[in-house]
Each structure stands twice: as C-alpha cells, then as structure tokens.
PQR file with spaces between the fields and no chain letter, atoms N, CA, C, O and H, PARSE charges and radii, in Angstrom:
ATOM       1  N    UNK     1      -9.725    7.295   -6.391 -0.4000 1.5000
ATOM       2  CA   UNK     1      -9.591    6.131   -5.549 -0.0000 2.0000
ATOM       3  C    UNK     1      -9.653    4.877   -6.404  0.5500 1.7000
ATOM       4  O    UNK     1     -10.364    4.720   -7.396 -0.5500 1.4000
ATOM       5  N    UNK     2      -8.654    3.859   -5.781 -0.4000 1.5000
ATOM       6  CA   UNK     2      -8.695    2.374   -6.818 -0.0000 2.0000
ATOM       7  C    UNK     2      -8.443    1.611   -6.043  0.5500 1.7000
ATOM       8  O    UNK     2      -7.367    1.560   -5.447 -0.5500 1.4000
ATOM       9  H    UNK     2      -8.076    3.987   -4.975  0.4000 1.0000
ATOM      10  N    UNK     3      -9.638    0.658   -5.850 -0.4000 1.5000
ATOM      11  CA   UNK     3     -10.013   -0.126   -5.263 -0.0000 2.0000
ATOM      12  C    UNK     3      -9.126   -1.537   -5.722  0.5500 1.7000
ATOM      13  O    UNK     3      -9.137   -1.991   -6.867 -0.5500 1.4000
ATOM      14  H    UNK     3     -10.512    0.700   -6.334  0.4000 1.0000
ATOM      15  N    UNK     4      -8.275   -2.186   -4.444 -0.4000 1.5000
ATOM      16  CA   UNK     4      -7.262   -3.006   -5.137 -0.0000 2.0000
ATOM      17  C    UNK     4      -8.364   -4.815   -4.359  0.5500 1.7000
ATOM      18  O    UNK     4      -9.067   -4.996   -3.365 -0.5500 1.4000
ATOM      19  H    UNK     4      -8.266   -1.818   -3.514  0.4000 1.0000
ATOM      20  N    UNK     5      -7.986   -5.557   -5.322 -0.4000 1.5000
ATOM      21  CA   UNK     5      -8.137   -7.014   -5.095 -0.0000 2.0000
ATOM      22  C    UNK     5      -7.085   -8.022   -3.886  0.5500 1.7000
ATOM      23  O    UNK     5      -5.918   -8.411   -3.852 -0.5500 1.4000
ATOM      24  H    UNK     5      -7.414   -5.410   -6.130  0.4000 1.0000
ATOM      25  N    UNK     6      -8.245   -8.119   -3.049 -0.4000 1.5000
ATOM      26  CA   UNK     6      -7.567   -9.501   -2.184 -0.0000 2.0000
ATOM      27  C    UNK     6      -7.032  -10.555   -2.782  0.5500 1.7000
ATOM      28  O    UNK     6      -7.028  -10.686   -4.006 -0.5500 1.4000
ATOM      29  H    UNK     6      -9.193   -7.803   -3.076  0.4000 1.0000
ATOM      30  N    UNK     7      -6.439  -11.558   -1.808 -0.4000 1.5000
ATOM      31  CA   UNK     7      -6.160  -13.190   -2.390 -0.0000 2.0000
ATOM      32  C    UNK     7      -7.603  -13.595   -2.767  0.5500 1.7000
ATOM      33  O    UNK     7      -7.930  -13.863   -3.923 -0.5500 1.4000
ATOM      34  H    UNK     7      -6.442  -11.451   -0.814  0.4000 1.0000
ATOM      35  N    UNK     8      -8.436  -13.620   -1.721 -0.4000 1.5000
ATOM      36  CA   UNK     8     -10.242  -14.131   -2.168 -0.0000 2.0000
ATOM      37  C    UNK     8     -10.705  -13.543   -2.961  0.5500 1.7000
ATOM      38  O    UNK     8     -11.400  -14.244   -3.697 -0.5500 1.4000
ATOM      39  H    UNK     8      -8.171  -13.403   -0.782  0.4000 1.0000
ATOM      40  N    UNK     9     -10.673  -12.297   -3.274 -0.4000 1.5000
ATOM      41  CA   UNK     9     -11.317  -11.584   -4.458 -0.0000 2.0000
ATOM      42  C    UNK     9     -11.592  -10.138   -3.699  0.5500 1.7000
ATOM      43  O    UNK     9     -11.821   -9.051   -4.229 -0.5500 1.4000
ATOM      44  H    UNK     9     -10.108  -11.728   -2.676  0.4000 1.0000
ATOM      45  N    UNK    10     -11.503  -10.446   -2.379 -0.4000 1.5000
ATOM      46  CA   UNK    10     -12.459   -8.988   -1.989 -0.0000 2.0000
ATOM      47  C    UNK    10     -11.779   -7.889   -2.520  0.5500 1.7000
ATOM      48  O    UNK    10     -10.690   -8.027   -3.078 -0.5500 1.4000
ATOM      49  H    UNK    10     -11.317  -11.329   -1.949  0.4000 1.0000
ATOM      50  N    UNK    11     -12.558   -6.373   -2.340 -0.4000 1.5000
ATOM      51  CA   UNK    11     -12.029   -5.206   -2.514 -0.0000 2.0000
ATOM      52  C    UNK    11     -11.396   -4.408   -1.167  0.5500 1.7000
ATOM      53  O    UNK    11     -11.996   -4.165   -0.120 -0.5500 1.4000
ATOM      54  H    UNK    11     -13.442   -6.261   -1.887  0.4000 1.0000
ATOM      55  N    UNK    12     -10.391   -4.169   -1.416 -0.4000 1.5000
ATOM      56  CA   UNK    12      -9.998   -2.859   -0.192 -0.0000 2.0000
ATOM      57  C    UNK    12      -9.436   -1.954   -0.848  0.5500 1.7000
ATOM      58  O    UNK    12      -9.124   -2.165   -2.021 -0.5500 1.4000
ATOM      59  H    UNK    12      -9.903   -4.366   -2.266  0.4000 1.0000
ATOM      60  N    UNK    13      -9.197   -0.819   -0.272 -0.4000 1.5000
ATOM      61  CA   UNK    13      -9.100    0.740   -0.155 -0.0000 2.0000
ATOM      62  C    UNK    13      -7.553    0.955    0.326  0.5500 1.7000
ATOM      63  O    UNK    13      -7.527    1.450    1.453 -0.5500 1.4000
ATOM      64  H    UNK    13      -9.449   -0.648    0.680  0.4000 1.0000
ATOM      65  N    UNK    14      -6.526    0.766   -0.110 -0.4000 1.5000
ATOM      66  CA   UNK    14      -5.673    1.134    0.866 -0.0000 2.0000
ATOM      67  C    UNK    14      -5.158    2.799    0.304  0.5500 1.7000
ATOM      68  O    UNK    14      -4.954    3.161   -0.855 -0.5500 1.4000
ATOM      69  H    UNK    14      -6.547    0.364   -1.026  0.4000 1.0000
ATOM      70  N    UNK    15      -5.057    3.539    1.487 -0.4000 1.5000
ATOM      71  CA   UNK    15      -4.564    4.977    1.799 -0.0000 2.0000
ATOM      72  C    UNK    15      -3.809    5.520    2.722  0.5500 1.7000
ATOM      73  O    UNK    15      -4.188    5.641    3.887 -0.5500 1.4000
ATOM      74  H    UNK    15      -5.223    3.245    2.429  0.4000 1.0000
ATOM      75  N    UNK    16      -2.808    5.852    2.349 -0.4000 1.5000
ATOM      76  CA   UNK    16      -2.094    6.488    3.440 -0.0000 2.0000
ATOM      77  C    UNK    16      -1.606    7.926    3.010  0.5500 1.7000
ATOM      78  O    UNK    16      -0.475    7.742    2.560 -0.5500 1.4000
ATOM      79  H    UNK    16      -2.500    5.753    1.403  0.4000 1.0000
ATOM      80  N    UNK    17      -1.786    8.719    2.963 -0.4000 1.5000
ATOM      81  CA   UNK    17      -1.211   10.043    1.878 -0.0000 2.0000
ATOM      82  C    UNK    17      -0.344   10.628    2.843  0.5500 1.7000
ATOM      83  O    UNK    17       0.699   11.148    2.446 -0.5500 1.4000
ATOM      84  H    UNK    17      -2.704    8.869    3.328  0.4000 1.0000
ATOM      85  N    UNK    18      -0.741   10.612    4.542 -0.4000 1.5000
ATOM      86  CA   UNK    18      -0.235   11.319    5.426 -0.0000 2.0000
ATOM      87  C    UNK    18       1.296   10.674    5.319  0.5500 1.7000
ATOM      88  O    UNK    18       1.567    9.480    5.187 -0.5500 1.4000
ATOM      89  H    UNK    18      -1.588   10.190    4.865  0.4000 1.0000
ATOM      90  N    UNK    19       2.142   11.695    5.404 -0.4000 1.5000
ATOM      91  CA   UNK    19       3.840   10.661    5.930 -0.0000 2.0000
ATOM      92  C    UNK    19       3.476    9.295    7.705  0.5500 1.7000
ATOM      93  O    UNK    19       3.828    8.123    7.837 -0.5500 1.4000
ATOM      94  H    UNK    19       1.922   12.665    5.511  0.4000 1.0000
ATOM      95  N    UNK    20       3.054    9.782    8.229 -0.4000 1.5000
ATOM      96  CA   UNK    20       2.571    9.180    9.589 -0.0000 2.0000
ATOM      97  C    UNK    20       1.977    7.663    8.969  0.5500 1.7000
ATOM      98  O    UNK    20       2.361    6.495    8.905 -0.5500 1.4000
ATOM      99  H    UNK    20       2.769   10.734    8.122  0.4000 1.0000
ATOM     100  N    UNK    21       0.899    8.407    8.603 -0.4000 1.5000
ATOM     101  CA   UNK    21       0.258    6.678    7.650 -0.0000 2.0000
ATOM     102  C    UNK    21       1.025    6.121    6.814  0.5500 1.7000
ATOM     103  O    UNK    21       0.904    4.900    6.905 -0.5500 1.4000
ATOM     104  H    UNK    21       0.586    9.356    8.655  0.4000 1.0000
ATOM     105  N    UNK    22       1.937    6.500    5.851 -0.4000 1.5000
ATOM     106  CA   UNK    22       2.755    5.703    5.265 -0.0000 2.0000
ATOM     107  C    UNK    22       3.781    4.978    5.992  0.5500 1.7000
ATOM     108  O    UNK    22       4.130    3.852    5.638 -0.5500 1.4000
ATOM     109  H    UNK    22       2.035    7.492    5.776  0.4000 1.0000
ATOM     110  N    UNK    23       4.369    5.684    7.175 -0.4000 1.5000
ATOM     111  CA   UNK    23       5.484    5.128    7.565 -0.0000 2.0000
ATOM     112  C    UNK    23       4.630    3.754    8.344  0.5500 1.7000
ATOM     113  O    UNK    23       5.159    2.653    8.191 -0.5500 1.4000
ATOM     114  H    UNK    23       4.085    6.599    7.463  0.4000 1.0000
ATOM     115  N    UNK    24       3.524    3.815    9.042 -0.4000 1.5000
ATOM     116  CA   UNK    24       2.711    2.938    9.286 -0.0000 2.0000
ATOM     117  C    UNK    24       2.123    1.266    8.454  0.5500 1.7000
ATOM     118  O    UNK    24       2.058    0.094    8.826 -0.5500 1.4000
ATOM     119  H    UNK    24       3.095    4.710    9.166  0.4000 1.0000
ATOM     120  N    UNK    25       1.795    2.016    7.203 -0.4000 1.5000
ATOM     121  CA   UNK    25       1.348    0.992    6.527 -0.0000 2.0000
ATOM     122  C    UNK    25       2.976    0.316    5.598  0.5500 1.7000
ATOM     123  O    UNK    25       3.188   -0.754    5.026 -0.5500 1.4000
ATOM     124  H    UNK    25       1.847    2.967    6.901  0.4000 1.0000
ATOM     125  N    UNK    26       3.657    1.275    5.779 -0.4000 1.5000
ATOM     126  CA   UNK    26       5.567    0.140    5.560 -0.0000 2.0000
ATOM     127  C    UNK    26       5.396   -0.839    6.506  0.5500 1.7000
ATOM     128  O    UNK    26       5.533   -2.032    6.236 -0.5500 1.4000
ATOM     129  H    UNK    26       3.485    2.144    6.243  0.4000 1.0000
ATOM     130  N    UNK    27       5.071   -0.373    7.732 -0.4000 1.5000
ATOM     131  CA   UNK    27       5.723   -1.637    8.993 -0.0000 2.0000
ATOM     132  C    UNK    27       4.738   -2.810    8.390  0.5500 1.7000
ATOM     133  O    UNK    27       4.981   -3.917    7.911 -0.5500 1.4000
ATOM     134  H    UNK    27       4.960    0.596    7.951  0.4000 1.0000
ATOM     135  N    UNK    28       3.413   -2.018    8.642 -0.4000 1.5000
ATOM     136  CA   UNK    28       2.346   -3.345    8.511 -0.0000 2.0000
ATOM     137  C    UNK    28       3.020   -4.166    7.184  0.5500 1.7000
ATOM     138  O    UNK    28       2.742   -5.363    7.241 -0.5500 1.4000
ATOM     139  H    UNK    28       3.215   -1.118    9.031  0.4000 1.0000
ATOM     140  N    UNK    29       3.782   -3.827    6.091 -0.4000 1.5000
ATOM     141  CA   UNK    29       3.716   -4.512    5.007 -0.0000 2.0000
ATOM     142  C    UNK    29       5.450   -5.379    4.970  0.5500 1.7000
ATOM     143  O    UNK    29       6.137   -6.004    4.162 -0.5500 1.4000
ATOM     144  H    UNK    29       4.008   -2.854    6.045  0.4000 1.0000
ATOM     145  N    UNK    30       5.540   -4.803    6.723 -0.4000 1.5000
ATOM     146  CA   UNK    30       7.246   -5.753    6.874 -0.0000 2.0000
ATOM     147  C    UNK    30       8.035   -4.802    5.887  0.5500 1.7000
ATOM     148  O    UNK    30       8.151   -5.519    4.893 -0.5500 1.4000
ATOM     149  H    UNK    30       4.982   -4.296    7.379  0.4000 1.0000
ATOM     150  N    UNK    31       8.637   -3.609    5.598 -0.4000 1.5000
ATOM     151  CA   UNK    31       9.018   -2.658    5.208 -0.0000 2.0000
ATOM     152  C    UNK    31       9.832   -3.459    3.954  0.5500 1.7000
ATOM     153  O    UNK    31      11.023   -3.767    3.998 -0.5500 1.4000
ATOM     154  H    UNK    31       8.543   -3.026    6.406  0.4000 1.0000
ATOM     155  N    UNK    32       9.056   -3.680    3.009 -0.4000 1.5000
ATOM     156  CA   UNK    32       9.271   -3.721    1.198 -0.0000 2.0000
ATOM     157  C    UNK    32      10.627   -3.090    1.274  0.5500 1.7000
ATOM     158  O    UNK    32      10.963   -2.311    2.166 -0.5500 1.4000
ATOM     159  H    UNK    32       8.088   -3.430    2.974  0.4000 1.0000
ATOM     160  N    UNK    33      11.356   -3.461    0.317 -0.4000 1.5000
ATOM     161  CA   UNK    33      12.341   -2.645   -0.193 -0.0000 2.0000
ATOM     162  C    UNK    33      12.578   -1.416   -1.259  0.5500 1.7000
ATOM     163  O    UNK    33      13.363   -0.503   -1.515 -0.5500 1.4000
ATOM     164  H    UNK    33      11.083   -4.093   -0.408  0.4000 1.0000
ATOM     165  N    UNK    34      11.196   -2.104   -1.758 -0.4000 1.5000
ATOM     166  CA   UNK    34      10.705   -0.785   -3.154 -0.0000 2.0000
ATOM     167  C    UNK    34      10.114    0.618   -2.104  0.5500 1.7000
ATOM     168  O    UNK    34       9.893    1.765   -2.491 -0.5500 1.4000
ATOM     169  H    UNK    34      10.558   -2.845   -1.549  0.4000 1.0000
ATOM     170  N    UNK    35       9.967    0.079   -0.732 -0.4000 1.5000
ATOM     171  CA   UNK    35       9.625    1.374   -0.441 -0.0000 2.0000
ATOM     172  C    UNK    35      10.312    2.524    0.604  0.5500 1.7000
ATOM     173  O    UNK    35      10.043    3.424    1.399 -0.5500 1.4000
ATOM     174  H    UNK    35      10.146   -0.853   -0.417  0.4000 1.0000
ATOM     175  N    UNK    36      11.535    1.687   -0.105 -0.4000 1.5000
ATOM     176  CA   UNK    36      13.045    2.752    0.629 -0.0000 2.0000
ATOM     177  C    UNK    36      13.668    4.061   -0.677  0.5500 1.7000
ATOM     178  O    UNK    36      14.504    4.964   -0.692 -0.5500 1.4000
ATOM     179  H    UNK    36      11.754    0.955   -0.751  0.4000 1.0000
ATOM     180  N    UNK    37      12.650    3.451   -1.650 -0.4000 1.5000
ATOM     181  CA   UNK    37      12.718    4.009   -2.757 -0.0000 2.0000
ATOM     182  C    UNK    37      12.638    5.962   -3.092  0.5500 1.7000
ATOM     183  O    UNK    37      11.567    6.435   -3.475 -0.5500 1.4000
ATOM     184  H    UNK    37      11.970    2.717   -1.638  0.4000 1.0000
ATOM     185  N    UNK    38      13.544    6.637   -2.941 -0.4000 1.5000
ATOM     186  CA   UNK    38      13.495    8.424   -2.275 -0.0000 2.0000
ATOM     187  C    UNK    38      12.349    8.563   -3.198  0.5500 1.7000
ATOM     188  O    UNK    38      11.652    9.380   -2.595 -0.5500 1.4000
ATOM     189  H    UNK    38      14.413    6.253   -2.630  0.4000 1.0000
ATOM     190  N    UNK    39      11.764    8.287   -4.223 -0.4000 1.5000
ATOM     191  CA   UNK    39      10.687    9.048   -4.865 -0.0000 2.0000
ATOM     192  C    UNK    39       9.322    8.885   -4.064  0.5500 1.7000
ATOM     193  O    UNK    39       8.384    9.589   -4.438 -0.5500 1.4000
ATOM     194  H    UNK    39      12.329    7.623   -4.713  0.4000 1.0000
ATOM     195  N    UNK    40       9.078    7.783   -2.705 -0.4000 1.5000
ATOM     196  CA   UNK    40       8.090    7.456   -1.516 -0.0000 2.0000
ATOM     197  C    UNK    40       8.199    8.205   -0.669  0.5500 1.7000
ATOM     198  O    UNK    40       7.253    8.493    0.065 -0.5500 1.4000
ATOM     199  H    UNK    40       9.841    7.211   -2.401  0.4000 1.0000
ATOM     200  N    UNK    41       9.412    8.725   -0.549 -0.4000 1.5000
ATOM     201  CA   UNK    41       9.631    9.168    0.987 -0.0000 2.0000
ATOM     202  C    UNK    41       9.147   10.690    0.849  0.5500 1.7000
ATOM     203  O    UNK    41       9.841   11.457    1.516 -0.5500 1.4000
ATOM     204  H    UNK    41      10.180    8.491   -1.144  0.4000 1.0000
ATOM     205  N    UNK    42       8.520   11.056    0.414 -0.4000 1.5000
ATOM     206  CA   UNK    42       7.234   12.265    0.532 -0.0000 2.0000
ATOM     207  C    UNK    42       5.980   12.224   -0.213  0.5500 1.7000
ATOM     208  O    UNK    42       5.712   11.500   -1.172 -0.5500 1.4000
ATOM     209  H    UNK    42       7.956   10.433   -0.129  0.4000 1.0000
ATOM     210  N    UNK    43       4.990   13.406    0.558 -0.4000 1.5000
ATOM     211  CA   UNK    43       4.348   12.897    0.091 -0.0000 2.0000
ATOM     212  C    UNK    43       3.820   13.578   -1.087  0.5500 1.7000
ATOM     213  O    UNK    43       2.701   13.319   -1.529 -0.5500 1.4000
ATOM     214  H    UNK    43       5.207   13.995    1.337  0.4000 1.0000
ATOM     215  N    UNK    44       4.703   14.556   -1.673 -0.4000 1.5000
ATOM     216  CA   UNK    44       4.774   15.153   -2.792 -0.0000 2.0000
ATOM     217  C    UNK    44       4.716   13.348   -4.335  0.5500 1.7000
ATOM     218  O    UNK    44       4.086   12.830   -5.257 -0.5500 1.4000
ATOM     219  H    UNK    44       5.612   14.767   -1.315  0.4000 1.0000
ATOM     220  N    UNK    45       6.403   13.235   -3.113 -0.4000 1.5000
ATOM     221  CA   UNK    45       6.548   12.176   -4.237 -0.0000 2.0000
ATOM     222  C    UNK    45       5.597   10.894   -4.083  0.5500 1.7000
ATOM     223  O    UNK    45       5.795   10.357   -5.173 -0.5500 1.4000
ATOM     224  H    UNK    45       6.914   13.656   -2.364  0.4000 1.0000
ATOM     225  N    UNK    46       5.088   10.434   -3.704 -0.4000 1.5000
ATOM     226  CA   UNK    46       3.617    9.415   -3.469 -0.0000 2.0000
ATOM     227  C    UNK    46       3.055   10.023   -4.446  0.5500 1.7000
ATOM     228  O    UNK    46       3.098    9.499   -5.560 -0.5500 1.4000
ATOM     229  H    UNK    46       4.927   10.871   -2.819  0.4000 1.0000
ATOM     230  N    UNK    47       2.409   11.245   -4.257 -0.4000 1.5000
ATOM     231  CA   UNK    47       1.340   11.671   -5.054 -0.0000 2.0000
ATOM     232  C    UNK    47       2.271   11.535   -7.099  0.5500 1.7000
ATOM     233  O    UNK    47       1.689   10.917   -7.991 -0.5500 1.4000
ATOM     234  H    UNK    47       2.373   11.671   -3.353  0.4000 1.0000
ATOM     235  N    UNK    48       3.481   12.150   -7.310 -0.4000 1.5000
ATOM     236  CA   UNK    48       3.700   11.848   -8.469 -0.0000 2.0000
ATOM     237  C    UNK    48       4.230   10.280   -9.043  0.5500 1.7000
ATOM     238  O    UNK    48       4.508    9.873  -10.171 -0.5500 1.4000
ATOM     239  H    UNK    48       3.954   12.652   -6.586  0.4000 1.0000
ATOM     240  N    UNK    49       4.223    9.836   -8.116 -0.4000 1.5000
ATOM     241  CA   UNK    49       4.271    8.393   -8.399 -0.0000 2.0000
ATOM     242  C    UNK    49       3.351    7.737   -7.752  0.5500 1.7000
ATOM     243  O    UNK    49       3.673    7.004   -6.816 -0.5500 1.4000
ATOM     244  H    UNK    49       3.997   10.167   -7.200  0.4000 1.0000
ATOM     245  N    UNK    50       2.127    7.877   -8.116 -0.4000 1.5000
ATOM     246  CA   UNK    50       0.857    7.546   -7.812 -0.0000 2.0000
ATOM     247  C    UNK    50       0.679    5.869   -8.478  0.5500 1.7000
ATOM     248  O    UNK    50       0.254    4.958   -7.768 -0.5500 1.4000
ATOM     249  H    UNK    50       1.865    8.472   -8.876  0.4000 1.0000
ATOM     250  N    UNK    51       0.950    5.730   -9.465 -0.4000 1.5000
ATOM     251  CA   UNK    51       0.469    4.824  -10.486 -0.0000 2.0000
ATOM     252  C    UNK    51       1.465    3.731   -9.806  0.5500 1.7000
ATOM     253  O    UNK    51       0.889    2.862   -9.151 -0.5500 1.4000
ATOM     254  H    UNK    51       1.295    6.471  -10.042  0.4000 1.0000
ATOM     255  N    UNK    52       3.059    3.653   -9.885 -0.4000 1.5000
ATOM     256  CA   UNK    52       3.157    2.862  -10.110 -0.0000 2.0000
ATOM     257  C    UNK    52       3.548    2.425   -7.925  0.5500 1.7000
ATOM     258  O    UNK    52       4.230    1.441   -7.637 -0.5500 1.4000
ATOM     259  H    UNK    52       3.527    4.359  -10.417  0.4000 1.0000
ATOM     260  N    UNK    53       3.356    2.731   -7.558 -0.4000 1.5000
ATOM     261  CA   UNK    53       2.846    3.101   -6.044 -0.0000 2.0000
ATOM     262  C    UNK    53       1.677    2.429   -5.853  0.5500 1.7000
ATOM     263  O    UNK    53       1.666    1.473   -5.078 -0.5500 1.4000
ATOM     264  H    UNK    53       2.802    3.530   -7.792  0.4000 1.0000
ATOM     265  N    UNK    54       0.548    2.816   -6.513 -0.4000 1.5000
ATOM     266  CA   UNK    54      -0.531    1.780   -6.554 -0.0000 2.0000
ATOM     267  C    UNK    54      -0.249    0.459   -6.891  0.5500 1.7000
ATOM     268  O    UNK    54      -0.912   -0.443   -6.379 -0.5500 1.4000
ATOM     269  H    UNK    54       0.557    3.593   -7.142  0.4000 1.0000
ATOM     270  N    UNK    55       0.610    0.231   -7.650 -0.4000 1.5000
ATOM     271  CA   UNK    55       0.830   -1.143   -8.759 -0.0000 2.0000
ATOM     272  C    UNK    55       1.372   -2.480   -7.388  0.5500 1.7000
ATOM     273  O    UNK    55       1.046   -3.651   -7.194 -0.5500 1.4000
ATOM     274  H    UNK    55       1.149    0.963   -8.066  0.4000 1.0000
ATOM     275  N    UNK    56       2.675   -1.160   -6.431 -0.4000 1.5000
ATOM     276  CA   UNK    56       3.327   -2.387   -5.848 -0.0000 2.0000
ATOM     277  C    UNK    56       2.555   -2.787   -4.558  0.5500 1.7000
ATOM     278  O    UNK    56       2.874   -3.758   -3.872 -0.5500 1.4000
ATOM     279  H    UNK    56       2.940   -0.209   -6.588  0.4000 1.0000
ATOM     280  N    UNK    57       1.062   -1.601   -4.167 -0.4000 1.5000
ATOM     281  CA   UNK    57       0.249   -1.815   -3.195 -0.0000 2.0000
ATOM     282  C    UNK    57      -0.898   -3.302   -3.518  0.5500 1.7000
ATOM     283  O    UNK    57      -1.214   -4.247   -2.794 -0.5500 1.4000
ATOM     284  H    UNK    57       0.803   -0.812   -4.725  0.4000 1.0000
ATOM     285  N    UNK    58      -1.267   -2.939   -4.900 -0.4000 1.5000
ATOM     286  CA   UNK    58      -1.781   -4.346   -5.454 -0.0000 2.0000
ATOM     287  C    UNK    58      -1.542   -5.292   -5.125  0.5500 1.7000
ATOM     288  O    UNK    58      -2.272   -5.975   -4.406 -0.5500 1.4000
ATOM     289  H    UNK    58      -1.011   -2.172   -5.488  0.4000 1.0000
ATOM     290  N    UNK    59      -0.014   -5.747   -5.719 -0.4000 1.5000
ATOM     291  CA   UNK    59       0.493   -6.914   -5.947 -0.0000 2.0000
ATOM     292  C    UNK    59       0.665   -6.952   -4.036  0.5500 1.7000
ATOM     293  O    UNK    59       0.908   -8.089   -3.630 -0.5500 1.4000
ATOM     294  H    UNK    59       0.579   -5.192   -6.302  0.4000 1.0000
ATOM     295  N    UNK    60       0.590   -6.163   -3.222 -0.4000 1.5000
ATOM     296  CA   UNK    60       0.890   -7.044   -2.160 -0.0000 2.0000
ATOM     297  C    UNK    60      -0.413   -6.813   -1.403  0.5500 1.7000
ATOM     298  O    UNK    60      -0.126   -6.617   -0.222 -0.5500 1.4000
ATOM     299  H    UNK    60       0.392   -5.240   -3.551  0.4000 1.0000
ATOM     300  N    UNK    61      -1.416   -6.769   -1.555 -0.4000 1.5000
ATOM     301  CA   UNK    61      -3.015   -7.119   -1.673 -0.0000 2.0000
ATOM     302  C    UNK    61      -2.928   -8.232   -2.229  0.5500 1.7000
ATOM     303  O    UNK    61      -3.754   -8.873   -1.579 -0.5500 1.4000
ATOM     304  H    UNK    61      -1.650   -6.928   -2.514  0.4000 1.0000
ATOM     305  N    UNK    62      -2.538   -8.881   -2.930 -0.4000 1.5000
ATOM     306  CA   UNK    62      -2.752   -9.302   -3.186 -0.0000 2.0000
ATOM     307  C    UNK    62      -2.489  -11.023   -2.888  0.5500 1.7000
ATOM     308  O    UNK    62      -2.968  -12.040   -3.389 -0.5500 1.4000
ATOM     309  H    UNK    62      -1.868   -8.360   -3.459  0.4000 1.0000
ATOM     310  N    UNK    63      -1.662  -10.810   -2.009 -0.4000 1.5000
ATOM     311  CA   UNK    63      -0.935  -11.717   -1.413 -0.0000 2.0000
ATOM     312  C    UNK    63      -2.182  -11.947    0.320  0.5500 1.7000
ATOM     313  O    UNK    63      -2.191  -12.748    1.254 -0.5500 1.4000
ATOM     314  H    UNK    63      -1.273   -9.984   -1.602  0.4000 1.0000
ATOM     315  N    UNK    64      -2.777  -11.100    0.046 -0.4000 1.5000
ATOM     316  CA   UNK    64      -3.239  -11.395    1.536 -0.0000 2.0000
ATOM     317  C    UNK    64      -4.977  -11.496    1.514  0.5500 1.7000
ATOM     318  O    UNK    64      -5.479  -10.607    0.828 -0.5500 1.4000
ATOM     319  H    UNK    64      -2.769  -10.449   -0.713  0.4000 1.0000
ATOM     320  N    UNK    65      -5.946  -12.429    2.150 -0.4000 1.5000
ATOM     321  CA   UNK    65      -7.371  -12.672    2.224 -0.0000 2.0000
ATOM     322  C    UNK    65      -7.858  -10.932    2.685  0.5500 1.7000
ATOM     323  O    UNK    65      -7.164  -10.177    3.367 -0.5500 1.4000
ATOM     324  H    UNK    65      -5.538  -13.152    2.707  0.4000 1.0000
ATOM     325  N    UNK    66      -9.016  -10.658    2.182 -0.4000 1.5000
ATOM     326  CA   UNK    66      -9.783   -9.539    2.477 -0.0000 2.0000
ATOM     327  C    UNK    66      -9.737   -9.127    4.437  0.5500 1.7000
ATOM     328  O    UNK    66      -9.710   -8.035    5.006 -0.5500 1.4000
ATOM     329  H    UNK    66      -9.579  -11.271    1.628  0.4000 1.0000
ATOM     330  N    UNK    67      -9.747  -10.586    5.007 -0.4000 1.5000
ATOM     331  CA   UNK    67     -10.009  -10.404    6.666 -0.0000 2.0000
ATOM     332  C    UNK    67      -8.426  -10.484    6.851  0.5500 1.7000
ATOM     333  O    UNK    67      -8.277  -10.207    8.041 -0.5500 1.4000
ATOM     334  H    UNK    67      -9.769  -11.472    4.545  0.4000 1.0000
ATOM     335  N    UNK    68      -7.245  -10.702    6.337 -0.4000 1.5000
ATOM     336  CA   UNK    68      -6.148  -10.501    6.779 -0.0000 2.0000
ATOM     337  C    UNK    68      -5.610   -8.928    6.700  0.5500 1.7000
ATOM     338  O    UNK    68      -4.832   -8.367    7.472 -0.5500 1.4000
ATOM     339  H    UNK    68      -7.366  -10.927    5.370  0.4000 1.0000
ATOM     340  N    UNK    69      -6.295   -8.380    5.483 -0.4000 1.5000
ATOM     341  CA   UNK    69      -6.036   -6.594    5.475 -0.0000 2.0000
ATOM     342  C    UNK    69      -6.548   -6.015    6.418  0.5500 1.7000
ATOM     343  O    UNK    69      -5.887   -5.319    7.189 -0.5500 1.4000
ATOM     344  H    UNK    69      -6.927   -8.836    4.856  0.4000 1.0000
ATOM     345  N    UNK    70      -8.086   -6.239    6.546 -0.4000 1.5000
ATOM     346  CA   UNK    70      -9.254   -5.926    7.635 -0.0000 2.0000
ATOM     347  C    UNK    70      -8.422   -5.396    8.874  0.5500 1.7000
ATOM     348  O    UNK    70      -8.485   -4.231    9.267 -0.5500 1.4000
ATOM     349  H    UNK    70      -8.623   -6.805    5.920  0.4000 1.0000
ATOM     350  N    UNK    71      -7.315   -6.779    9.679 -0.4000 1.5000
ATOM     351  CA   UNK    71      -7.528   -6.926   10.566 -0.0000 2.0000
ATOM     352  C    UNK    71      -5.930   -6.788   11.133  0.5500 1.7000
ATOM     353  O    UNK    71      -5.410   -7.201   12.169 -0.5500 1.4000
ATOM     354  H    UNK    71      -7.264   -7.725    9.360  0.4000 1.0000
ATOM     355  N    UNK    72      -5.190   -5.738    9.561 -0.4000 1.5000
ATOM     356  CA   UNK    72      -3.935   -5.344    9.893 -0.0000 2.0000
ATOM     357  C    UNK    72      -2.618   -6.568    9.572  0.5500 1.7000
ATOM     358  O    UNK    72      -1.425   -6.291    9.688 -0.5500 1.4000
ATOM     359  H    UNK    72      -5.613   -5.402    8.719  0.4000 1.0000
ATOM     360  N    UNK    73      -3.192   -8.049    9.119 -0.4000 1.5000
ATOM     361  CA   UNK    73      -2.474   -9.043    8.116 -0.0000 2.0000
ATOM     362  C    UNK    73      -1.765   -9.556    9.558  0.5500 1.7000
ATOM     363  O    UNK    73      -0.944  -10.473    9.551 -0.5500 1.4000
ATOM     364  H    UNK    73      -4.162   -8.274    9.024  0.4000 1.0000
C-alpha cells in the first residue's frame, strides 16, 4: 500500500483492484484519458502496471484537498 499526498498535504489510500471499483473511481476522476489505456482495463493488467498506475493516481491527488477525496471531489 502507498499512501498518496493531497493538495494540503494530507494522506489518502486510494484502491480500487475490483473492475467495479475501478470503473467507479474513472467516473469520480471525470474519466482521464490515460485510463482508456488496454493495459487498465483488467485487473490482471492494474496489478502489472502497478507503478506507473500509482504515479497517474498521485498526480491527480494531487490536484485535490484531503476533504475533497474524503467526500468523493
């Protein structure tokens, strides 16, 4: 688990491993374009592209206050 940085500093957790939760946390994130990307669209491939999957979850943590993730942005 890697704990990603808010706009304020806070920490959150984001997870979705399930396909259900991912297709979920796309909408919440206004469906990115990096994540039309076929190596996302399972969750085989999530898990081997773990790293840089995390990287583009960051950077858009990062864009948002700890109570805007909280509370679904």
């Amino acid at each position: 688990m890697r704990f990603m940085r808010s706009k304020d500093g806070g920490r959150i957790l984001l997870e979705a491993p399930r396909d259900n939760q991912w297709r979920g946390l796309v909408e919440l994130m206004g469906n990115p374009d990096w994540t039309k990307d076929e190596k996302y669209s399972t969750e085989q491939g999530r898990r081997d592209n773990g790293d840089e999957l995390r990287q583009h979850l960051a950077e858009w943590a990062g864009d948002h206050t700890t109570d805007e993730l909280f509370h679904g942005v």
